[in-house]
C-alpha positions in Angstrom: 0.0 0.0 0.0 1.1 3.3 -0.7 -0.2 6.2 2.0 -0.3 9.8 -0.2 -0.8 13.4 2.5 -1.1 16.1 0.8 -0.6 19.6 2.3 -0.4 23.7 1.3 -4.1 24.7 0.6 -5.6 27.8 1.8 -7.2 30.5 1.3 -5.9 33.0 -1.5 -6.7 36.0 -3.6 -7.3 35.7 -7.5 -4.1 36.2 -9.0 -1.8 34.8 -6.2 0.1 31.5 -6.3 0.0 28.8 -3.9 1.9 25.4 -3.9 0.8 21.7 -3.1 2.7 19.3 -1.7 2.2 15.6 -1.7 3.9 13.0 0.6 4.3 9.3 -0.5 5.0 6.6 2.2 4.6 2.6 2.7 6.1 1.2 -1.0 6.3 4.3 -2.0 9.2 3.0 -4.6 6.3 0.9 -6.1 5.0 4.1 -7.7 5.7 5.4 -11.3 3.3 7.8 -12.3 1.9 10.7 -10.0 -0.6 13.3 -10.4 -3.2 16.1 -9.3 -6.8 15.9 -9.7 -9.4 18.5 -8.2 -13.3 18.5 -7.4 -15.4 21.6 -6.9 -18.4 21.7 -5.0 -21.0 19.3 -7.2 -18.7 18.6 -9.8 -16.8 15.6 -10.7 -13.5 15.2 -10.2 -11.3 16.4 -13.0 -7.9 16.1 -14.1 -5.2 18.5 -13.3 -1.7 17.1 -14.3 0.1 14.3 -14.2 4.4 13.4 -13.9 6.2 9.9 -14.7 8.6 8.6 -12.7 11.6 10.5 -14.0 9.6 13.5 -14.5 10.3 13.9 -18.0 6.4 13.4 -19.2 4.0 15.9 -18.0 0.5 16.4 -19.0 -1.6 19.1 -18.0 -5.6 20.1 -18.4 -5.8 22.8 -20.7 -7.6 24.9 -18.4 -3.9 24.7 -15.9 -2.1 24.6 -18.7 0.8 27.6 -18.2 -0.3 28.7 -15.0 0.3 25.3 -13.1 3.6 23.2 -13.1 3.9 19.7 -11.9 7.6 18.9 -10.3 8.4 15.5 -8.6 11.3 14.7 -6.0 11.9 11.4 -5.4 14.1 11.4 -3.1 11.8 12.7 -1.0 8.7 10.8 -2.3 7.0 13.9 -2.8 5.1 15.5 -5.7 4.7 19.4 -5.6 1.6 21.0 -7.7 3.1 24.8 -8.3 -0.3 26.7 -8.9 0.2 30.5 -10.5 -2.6 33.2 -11.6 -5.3 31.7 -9.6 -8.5 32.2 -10.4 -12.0 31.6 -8.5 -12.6 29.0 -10.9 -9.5 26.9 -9.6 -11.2 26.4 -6.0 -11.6 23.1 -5.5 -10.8 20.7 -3.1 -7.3 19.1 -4.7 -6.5 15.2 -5.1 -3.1 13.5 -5.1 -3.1 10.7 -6.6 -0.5 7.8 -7.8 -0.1 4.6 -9.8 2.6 1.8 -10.1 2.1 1.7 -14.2 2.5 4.8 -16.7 1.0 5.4 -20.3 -0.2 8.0 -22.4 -3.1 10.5 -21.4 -3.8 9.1 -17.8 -6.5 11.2 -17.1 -9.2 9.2 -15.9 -9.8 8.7 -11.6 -9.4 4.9 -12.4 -5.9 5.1 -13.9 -4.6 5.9 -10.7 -4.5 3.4 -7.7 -4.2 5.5 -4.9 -5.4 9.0 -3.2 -4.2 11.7 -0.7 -7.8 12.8 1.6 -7.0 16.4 -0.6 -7.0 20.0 0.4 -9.0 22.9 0.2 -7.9 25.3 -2.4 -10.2 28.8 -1.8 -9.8 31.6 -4.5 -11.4 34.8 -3.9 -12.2 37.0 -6.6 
């Protein structure tokens, strides 16, 4: 089992930047792919980005794309979700997320086998 906490959400102004953090732990080396998904209030959850293992493929949602930046360290077993020009519509509660495999466009919830319990992202306009 792999245990993902996530951490950095808060409360910020439209136009500010804020950056998630995501910690892996149990077999954490089991883990190739890692990623962020979000989920505002009745919506479904929606892909964010996504990194592979050596953090050379990225993928982002085109409505992130340029303002948010994925980075990965593994030797810290930690994923970091670098959010800039926030805007109201980016409040959401935000998902990490991880999976042992990788392949192309991996941007369905059931490509990933496991979740963080997410944190509150709040952007006031």
């Amino acid at each position: 089992q792999v245990q993902l906490v996530e951490s950095g959400g808060g409360l910020v102004q439209a136009g500010d930047s804020l950056r998630l953090s995501c910690a892996a732990s149990g077999r954490s080396f089991s883990v190739n792919t890692m990623g962020w998904f979000r989920q505002a209030p009745g919506k479904e959850r929606e892909f964010v980005g996504t990194i592979n293992w050596n953090s050379r493929i990225t993928q982002y949602a085109d409505s992130v794309k340029g303002r948010f930046t994925i980075a990965r360290d593994n030797a810290k077993n930690t994923v970091y979700l670098q959010m800039n020009s926030l805007k109201s519509e980016d409040t959401a509660v935000y998902y990490c997320t991880a999976s042992s495999t990788y392949s192309m466009a991996m941007t369905k919830t059931w490509d990933y086998d496991y979740w963080g319990q997410g944190t509150q992202v709040t952007v006031s306009s």
